[in-house]
Phi, psi and omega in degrees: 000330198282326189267296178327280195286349184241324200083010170318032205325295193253047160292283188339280173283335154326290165319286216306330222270299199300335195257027188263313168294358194242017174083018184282147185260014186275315164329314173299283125031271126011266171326291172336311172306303204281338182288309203275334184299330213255001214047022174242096191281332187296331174275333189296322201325274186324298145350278156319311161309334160302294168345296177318298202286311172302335167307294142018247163346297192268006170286321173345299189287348189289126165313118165310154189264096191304124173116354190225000000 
């Protein structure tokens, strides 16, 4: 919101960074956007590549759905 609504860039990513250490990939993601808007496409690169993975993982860990 701090970056939507204010244009708050490095509010934006400051937040984005803390919940990036803590492995959220919608942050990463985010982060990415804002990275690629900025021309530094090799870090959104990187960033996105994290996402993947931890999207990755945690489907990996969901419990199966009994019955498919």
């Amino acid at each position: 919101m701090a970056f939507r609504d204010a244009g708050d860039v490095s509010t934006a990513l400051r937040l984005f960074h803390a919940a990036i250490g803590r492995g959220d990939p919608y942050a990463m993601e985010y982060a990415a956007r804002i990275y690629d808007a900025r021309g530094a496409t090799e870090h959104a690169a990187e960033l996105r590549s994290r996402a993947a993975d931890v999207g990755t993982v945690e489907a990996n860990q969901q419990p199966p759905i009994l019955g498919l």
